[in-house]
C-alpha positions, 0 to 999 in steps of 0.5 A, spaced: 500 500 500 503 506 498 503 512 503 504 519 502 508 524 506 506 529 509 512 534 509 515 533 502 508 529 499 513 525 495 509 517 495 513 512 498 511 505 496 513 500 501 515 500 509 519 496 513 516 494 519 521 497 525 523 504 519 517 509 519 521 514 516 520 518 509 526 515 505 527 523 502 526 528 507 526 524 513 519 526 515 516 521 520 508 523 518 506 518 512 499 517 510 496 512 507 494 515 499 486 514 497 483 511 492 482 516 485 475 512 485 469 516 485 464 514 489 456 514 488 452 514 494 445 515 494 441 521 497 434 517 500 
């Protein structure tokens, strides 16, 4: 699952599990990257 950095909002594609750190600026505030799907959601 590809996450996004917070500070220098580069992705970054793959985690190790005990390093959770941007490999370019450092950063240790990732998000996970949301789907570009739209989703349709009725009004009733």
């Amino acid at each position: 699952m590809p996450y996004i950095c917070l500070h220098c909002r580069k992705e970054v594609k793959a985690l190790e599990k005990n390093f959770i750190r941007c490999p370019y600026c450092g950063y240790r505030v990732l998000s996970k990257k949301r789907s570009t799907l739209a989703k349709e959601v009725s009004s009733s």
